[in-house]
N, C-alpha and C positions, 0 to 999 in steps of 0.2 A: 519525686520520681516521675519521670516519663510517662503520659497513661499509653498503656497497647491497645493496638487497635483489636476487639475482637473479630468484629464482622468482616469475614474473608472473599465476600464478595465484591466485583472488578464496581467499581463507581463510575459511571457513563453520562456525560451528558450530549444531549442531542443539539442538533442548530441543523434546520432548513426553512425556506421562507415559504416551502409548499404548506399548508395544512398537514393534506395527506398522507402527504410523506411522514412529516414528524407525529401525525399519530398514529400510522402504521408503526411506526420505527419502535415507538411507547408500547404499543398494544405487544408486538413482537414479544419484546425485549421484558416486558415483565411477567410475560409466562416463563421467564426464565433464573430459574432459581438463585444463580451464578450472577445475577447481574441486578446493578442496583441503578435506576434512573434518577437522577441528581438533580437534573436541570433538563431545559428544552427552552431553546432561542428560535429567534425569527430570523437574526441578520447576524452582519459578522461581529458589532460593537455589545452588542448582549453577550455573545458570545464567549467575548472575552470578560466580560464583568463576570458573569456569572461561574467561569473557571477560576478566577479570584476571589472569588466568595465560597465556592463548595470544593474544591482541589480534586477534581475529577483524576480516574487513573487513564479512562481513554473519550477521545469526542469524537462522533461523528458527525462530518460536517457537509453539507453539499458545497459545490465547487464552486455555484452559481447566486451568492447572495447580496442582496445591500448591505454598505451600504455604495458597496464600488459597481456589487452587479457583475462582473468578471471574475473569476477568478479568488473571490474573498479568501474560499477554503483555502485556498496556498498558502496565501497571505498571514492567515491566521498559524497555520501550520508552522511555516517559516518562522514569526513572531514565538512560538512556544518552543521551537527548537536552543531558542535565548535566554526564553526566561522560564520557562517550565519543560527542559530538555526531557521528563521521566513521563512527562503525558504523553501516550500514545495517541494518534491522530489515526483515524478511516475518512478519506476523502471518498465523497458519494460522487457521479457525474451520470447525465442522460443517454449522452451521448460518446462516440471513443475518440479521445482528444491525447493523443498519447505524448506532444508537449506537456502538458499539466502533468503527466504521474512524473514525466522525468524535470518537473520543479519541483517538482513535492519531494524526489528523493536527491536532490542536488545539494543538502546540507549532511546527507548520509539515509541511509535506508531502516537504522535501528528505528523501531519503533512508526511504522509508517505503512499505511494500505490505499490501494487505489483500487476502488470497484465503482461495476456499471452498478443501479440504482435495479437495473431487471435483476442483478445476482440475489438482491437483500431478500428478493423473496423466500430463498430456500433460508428460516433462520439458520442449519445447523454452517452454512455457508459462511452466516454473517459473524455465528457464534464465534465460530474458526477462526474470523480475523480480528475479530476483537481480544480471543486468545492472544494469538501472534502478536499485536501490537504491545497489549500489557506485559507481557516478557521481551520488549524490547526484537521482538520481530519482524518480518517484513511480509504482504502480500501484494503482488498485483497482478489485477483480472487479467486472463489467459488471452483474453478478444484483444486487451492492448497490446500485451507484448506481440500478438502477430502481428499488429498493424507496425510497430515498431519494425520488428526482423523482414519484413516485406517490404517496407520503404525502404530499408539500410541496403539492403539485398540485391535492390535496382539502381542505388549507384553506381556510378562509375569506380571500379577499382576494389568494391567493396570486400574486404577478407570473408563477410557470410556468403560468397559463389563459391568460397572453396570445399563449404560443409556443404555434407552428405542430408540426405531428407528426413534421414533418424537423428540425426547432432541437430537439426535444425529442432525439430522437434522437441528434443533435450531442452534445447538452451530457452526453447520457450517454458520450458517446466521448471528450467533454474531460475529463470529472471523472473516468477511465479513463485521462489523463497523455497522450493521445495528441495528434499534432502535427497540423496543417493538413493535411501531407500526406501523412499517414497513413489520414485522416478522408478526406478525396480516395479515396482508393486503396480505401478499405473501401465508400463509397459512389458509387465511377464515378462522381464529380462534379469538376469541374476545382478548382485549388487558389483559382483566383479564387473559384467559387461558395460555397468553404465558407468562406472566408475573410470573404465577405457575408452570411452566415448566422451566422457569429461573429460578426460586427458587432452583426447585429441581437437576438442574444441577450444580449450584456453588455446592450445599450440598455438593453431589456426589463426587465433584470433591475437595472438601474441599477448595473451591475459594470463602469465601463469601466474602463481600465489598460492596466497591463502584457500584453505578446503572452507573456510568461514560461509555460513548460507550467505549472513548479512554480506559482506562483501562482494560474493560470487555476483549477486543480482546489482549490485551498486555499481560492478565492472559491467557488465551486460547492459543495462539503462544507460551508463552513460557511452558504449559503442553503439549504443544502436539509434541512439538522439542524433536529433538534427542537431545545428548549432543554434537554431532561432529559438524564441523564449516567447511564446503567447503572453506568459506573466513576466510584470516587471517585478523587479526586486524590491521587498517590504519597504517603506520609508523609515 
């Protein structure tokens, strides 16, 4: 017979080539009940050994490691969307490079986070996304999707001049994976209001569909991306 797993806490393994980082990340994460640290890598080639050795359920990874030095974390991420579709991935970054979240979500948005490395400070912040990820959810940090919706915004022709400064608002809270009543709750508006403001922003945007979070934000990332790709695609 099959043995069951008893221990029900999320399996993590970490990968940064900072020190720092990866033992802040350790130190965090093991005050935390819920969470179990597996592994901890330096670059992106450990990284990957080491998720085939211990079957982590989510990894965080910085965006910036050897042994490419650009962009590893995508790379990595992208690579597990193939061969370990059920790992959740948190891509860490310094700085807001809001190409990078939309390669990280351009195989799909299930299971996928992009945060600045200041957010990890708050754990219950970090806890949150490493939740989301292991049930196959999505986050990404609020500071990118403006930098997204404010480039998109200034093109020429763009359908985001025709939203209002509350739908803009909104869609930054969707494309952030958050629910109707979440976006309620954050904006003291009833669940009906936002609900009619989502309406009018797929319109807008000519994105109707699916009420799916994973999807909403997958539509959202990929209208508000450029077409250029800082990463190139995994080999």
């Amino acid at each position: 017979m099959p043995t069951v797993r008893q221990d029900t806490r999320v399996r993590v393994v970490i990968a940064d080539d900072a020190y720092v980082i990866r033992e802040g990340l350790v130190a965090t994460l093991s005050r935390a009940p819920e969470i179990e640290v597996v592994g901890v890598c330096s670059d992106g080639k450990e990284l990957i050994e080491t998720i085939a050795a211990v079957h982590p359920e989510v990894v965080i990874t910085d965006v910036r490691m050897p042994p490419s030095g650009d962009g590893e974390g995508i790379r990595v991420a992208a690579q597990l969307r193939q061969s370990n579709p059920q790992v959740g991935v948190i891509v860490l970054t310094q700085y807001i490079e809001a190409a990078y979240a939309v390669s990280l979500m351009d195989g799909g948005t299930e299971g996928r986070a992009y945060l600045l490395k200041d957010r990890i400070r708050d754990r219950t912040e970090l806890l949150r996304a490493i939740s989301a990820v292991a049930s196959g959810g999505s986050v990404v940090d609020p500071s990118v999707v403006e930098v997204l919706i404010e480039g998109r915004a200034r093109a020429a022709g763009s359908p985001l001049t025709a939203l209002t400064p509350r739908e803009r608002e909104i869609l930054a809270e969707i494309a952030e994976g958050k629910s109707n009543a979440a976006i309620a709750e954050s904006f003291v508006l009833t669940k009906r209001a936002v609900e009619k403001h989502v309406n009018s922003i797929f319109a807008k945007l000519d994105l109707r569909g699916s009420e799916n979070v994973s999807r909403r934000v997958k539509a959202a990332l990929m209208f508000l991306a450029s077409q250029d790709r800082l990463v190139p695609p995994a080999a």
